[in-house]
C-alpha positions as a Markdown table, in Angstrom:
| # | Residue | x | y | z |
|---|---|---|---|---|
| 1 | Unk | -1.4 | 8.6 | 6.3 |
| 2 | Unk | -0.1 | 7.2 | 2.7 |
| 3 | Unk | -3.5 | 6.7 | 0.5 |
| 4 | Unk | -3.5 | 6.5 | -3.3 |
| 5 | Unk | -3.2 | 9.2 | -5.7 |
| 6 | Unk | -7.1 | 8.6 | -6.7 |
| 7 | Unk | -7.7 | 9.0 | -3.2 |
| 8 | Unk | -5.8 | 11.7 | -2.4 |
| 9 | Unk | -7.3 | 13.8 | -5.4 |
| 10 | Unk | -11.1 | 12.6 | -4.5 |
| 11 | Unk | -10.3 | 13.9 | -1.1 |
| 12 | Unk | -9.2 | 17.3 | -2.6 |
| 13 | Unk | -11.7 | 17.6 | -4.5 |
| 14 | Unk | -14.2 | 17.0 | -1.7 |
| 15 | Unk | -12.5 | 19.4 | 0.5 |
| 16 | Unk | -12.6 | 22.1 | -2.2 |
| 17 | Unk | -16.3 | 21.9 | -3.0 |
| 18 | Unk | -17.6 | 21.3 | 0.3 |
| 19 | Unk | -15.6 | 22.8 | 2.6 |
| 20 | Unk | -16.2 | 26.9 | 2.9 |
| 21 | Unk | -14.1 | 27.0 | 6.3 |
| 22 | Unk | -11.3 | 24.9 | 7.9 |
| 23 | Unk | -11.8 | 24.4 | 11.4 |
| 24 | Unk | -9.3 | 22.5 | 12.8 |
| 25 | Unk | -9.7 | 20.7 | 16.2 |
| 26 | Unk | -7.9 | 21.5 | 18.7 |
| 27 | Unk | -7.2 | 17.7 | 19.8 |
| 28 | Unk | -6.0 | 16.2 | 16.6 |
| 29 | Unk | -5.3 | 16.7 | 12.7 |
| 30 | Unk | -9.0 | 16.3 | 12.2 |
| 31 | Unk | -11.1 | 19.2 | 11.0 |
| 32 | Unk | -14.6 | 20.2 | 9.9 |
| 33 | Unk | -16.6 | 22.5 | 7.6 |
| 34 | Unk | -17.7 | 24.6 | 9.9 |
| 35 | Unk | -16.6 | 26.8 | 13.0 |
| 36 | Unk | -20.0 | 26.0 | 14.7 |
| 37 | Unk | -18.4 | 22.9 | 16.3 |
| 38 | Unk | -17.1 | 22.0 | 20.4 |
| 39 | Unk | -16.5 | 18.7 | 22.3 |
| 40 | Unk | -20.0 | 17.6 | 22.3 |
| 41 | Unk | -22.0 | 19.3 | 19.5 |
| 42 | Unk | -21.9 | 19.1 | 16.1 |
| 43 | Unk | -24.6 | 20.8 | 13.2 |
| 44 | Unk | -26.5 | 18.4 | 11.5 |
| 45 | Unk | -25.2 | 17.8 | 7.8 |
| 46 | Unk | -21.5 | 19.2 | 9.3 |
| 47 | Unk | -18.6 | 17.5 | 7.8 |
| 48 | Unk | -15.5 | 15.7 | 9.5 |
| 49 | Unk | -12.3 | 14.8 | 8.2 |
| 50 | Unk | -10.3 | 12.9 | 10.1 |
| 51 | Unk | -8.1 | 9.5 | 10.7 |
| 52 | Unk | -9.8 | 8.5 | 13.7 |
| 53 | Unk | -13.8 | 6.9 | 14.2 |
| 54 | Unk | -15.5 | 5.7 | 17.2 |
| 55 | Unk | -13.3 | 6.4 | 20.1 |
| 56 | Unk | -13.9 | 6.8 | 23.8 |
| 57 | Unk | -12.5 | 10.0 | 25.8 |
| 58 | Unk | -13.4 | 10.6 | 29.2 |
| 59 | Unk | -17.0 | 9.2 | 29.6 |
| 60 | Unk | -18.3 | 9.7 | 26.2 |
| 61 | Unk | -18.0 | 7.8 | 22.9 |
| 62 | Unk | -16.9 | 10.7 | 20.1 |
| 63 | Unk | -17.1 | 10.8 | 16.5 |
| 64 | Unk | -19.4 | 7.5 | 16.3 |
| 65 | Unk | -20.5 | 6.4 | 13.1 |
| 66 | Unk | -23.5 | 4.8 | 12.1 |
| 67 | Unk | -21.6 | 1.1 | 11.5 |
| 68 | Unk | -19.5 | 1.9 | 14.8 |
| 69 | Unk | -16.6 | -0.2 | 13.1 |
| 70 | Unk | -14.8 | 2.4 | 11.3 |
| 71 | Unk | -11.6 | 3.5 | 13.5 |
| 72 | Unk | -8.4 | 4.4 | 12.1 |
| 73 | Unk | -9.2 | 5.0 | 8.5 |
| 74 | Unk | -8.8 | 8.4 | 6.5 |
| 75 | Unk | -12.8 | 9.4 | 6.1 |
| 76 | Unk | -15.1 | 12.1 | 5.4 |
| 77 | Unk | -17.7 | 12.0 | 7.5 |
| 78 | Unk | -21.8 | 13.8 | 7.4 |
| 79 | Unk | -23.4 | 14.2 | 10.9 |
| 80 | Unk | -26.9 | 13.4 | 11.0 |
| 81 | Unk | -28.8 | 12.6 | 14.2 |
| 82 | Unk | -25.7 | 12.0 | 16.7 |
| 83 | Unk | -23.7 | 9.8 | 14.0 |
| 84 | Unk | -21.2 | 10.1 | 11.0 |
| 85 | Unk | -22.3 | 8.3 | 7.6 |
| 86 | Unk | -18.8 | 8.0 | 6.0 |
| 87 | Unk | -19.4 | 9.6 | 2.5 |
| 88 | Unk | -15.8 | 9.3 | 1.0 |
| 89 | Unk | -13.1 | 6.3 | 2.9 |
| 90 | Unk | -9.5 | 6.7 | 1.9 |
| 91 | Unk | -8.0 | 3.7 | -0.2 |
| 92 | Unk | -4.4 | 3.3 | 2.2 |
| 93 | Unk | -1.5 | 2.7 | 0.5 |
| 94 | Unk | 2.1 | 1.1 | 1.2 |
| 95 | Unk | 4.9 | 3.5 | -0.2 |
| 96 | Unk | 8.5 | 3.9 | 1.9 |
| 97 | Unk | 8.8 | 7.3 | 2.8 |
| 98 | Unk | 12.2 | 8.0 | 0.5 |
| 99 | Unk | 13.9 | 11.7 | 1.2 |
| 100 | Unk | 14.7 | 12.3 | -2.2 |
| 101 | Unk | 11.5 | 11.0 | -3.8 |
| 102 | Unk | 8.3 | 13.6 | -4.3 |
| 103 | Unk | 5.0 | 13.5 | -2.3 |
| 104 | Unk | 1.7 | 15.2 | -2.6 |
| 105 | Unk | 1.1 | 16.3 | 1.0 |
| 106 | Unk | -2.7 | 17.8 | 2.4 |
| 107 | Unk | -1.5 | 19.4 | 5.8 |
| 108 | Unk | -2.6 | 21.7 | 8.3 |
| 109 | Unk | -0.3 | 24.3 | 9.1 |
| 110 | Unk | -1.6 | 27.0 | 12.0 |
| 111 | Unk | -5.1 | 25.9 | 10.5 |
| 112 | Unk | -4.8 | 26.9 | 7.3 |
| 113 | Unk | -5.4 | 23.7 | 5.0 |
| 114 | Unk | -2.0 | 23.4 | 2.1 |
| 115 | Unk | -1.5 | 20.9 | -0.7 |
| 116 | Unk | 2.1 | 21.2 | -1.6 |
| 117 | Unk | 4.0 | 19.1 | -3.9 |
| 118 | Unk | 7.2 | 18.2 | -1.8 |
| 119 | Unk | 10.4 | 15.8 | -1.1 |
| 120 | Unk | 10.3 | 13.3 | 1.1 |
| 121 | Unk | 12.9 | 14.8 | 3.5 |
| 122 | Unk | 10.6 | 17.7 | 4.2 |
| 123 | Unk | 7.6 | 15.7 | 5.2 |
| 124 | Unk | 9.9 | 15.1 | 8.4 |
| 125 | Unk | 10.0 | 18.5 | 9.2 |
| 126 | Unk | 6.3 | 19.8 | 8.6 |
| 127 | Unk | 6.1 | 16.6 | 11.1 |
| 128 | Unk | 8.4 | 17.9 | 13.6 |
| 129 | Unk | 6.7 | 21.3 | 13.4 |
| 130 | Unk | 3.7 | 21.5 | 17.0 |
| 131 | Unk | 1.6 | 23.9 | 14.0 |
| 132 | Unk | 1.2 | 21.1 | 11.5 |
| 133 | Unk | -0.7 | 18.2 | 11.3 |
| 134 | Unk | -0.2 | 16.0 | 8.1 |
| 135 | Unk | -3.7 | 14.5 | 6.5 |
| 136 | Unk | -2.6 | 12.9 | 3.3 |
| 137 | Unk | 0.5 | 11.8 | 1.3 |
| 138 | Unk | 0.7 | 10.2 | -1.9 |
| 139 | Unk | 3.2 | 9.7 | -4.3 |
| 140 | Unk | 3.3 | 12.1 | -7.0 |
| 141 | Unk | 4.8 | 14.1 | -9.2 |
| 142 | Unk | 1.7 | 16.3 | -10.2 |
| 143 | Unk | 1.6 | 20.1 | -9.3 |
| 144 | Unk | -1.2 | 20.4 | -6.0 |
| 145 | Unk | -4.6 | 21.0 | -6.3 |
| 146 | Unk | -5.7 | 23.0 | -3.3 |
């Protein structure tokens, strides 16, 4: 998901100071602040970052937040009493993806959390790899953060 270099460093920053552990779910390229987490419980004041809000799996409605509406948006999320009150929202942003061009990507990578500063032609292969699962990208030409 492309988002905006503000964006993408508020995020960081976020991550940085409020995230002690990276637990990545198993499902999806979203991930949470603590390893205390399965398919149907979550601590309250946990945190959630992921792409996807309010969605139904099998017979029960997952990550809901307290406005329901939110669904494919880059979010932070706080769980309090069975809901998600989205605390930071991504601003998207419209950039072709060019191969020679450089990108700040946020990726998972065998659930370890990297910011790397690379071309545009690698982002297709940290893609391609089953271990990785791409948060962010900006454009940029500043050195990462995390």
């Amino acid at each position: 998901m492309f988002i905006t270099p503000n964006s993408y460093q508020t995020l960081t920053t976020l991550i940085r100071d409020r995230f002690d552990t990276i637990n990545p779910s198993p499902y999806s390229a979203s991930f949470y602040n603590t390893d205390d987490v399965d398919w149907g419980y979550k601590p309250e004041g946990s945190l959630r970052v992921s792409d996807h809000w309010n969605f139904h799996a099998g017979d029960t409605w997952h990550a809901q937040t307290i406005d329901g509406e939110a669904k494919n948006i880059l979010a932070v999320g706080e769980y309090h009493n069975g809901y998600y009150t989205l605390i930071f929202q991504a601003d998207p942003l419209e950039i072709p993806l060019e191969d020679d061009n450089q990108y700040r990507v946020l990726f998972l990578n065998h659930g370890d959390l990297r910011d790397a500063v690379i071309k545009g032609s690698t982002i297709n292969v940290i893609e391609q790899n089953p271990y990785n699962h791409i948060i962010a990208v900006t454009h940029s030409e500043e050195e990462s953060a995390c």
